[in-house]
TIZADO-614843 format. One record per residue (C-alpha): residue in one letter; x, y, z. Coordinates in Angstrom, 2 decimals. Example, Ala and Ser with C-alpha at 12.3 -4.5 7.8 and 13.67 -1.06 7.14 Angstrom:
% TIZADO-614843
+------+---------+---------+---------+
| type |       X |       Y |       Z |
+------+---------+---------+---------+
|    A |   12.30 |   -4.50 |    7.80 |
|    S |   13.67 |   -1.06 |    7.14 |
+------+---------+---------+---------+
//
This chain:
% TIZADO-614843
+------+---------+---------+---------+
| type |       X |       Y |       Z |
+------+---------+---------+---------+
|    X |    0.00 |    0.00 |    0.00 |
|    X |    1.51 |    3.43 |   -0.62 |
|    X |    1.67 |    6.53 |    1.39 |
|    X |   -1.22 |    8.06 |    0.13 |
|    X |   -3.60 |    5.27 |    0.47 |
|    X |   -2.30 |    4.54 |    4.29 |
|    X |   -2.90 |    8.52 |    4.79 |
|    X |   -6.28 |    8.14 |    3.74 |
|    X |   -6.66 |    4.74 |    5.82 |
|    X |   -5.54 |    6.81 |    8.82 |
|    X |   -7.80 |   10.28 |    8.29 |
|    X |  -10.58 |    8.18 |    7.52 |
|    X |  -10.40 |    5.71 |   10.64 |
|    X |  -10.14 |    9.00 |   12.51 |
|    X |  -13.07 |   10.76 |   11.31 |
|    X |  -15.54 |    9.90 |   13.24 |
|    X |  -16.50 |   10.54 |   17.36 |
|    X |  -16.84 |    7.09 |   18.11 |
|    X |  -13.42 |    5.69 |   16.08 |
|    X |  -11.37 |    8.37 |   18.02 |
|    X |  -13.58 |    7.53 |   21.72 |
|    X |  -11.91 |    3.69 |   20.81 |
|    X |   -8.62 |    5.14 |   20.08 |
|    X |   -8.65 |    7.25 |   22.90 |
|    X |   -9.49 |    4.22 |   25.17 |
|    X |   -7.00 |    2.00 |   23.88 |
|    X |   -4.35 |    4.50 |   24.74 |
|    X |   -4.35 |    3.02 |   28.38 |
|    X |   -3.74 |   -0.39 |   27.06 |
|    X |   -5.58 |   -3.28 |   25.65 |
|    X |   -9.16 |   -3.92 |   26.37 |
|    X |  -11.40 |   -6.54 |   25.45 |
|    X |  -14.33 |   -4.64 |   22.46 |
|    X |  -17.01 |   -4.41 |   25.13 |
|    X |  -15.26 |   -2.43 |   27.41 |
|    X |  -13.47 |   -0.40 |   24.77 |
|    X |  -17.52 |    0.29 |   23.06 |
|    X |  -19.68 |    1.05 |   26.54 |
|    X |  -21.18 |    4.26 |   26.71 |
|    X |  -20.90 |    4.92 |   23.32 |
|    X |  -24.13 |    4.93 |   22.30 |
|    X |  -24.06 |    3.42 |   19.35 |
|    X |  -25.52 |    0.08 |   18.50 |
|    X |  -23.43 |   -4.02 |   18.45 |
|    X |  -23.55 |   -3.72 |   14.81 |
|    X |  -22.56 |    0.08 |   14.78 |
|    X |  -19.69 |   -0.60 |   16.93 |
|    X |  -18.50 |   -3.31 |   14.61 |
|    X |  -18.51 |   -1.27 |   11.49 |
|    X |  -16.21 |    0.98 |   13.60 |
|    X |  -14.02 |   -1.51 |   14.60 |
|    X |  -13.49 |   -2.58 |   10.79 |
|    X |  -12.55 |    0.77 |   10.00 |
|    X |   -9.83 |    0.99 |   12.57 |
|    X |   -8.83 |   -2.28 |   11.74 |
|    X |   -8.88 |   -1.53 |    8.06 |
|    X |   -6.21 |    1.04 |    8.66 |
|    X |   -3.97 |   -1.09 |   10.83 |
|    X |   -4.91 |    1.41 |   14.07 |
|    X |   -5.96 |   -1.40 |   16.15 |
|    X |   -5.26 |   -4.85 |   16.05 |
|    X |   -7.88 |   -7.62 |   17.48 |
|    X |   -7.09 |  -10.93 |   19.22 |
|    X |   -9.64 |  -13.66 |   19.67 |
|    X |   -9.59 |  -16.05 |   22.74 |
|    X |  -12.50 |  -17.93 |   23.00 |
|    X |  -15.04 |  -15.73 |   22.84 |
|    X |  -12.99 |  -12.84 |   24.07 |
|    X |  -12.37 |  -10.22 |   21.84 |
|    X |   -9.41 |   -7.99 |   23.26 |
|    X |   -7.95 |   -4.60 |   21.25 |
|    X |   -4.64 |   -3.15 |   21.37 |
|    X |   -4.12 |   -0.10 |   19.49 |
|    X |   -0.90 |    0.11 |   16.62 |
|    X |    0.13 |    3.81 |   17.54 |
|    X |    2.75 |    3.04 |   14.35 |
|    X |    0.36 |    3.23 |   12.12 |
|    X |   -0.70 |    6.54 |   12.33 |
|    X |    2.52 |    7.95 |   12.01 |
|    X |    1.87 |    8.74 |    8.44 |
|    X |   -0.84 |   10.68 |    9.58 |
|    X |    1.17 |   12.24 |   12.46 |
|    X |    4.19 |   13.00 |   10.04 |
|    X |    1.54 |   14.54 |    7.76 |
|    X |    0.20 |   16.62 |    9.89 |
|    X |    3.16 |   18.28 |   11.89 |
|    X |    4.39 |   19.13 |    8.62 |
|    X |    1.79 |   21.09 |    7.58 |
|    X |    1.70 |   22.67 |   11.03 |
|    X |    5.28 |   23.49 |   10.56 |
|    X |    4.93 |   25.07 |    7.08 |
|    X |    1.69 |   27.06 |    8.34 |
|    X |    3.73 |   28.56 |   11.83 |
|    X |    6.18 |   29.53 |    9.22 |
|    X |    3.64 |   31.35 |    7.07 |
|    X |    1.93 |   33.32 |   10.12 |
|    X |    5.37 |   33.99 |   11.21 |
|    X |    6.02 |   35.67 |    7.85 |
|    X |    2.22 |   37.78 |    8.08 |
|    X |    2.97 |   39.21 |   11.32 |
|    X |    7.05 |   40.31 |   10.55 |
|    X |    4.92 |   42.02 |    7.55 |
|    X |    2.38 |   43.42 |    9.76 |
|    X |    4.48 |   44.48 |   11.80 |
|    X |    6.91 |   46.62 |    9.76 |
|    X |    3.74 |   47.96 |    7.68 |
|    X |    2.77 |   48.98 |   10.89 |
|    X |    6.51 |   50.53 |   11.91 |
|    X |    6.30 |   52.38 |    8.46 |
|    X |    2.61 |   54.07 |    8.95 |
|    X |    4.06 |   55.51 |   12.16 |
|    X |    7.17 |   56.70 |   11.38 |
|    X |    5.17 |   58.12 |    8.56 |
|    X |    2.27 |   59.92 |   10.85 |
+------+---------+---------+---------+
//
């Protein structure tokens, strides 16, 4: 899979409340889907078209015991979207930075001027 496609893998499995509620649970550690979907308020069903998603994009990973179900979360594999991300932050703090110097000596030349 290239870049691009695990980029869009990643945004996607991210764009929605109760994805990034999972996520943010599995951050602790691993937890068996139950615990990881209560209070959620979302339906069995709903909660395992989520859990595709993340799977889909390699942000969790699910092992069966039995009938257990347990989740860990990959933190790897959004790195793309991580790396993507503080790029772009990085190039836009750069641009402000740039705006305000400008501002700034417009604003020294309008008063030396008055």
């Amino acid at each position: 899979m290239n870049k691009q496609a695990e980029l869009d893998r990643s945004f996607l499995a991210l764009s929605h409340p109760v994805r990034r509620a999972i996520v943010e649970r599995l951050v602790t550690g691993p937890s068996r889907v139950g615990d990881a979907s209560r209070g959620l308020g979302v339906s069995k069903p709903a909660v395992t078209k989520h859990l595709r998603v993340l799977e889909n994009a390699g942000v969790i990973r699910r092992t069966v015991s039995g009938r257990t179900h347990v989740l860990r979360l990959e933190p790897r594999a959004l790195s793309e979207a991580s790396d993507w991300l503080e790029l772009h932050r990085s190039l836009w703090e750069a641009k402000f930075a740039a705006v305000e110097r400008h501002l700034a000596e417009t604003n020294k030349r309008q008063e030396v001027q008055e």
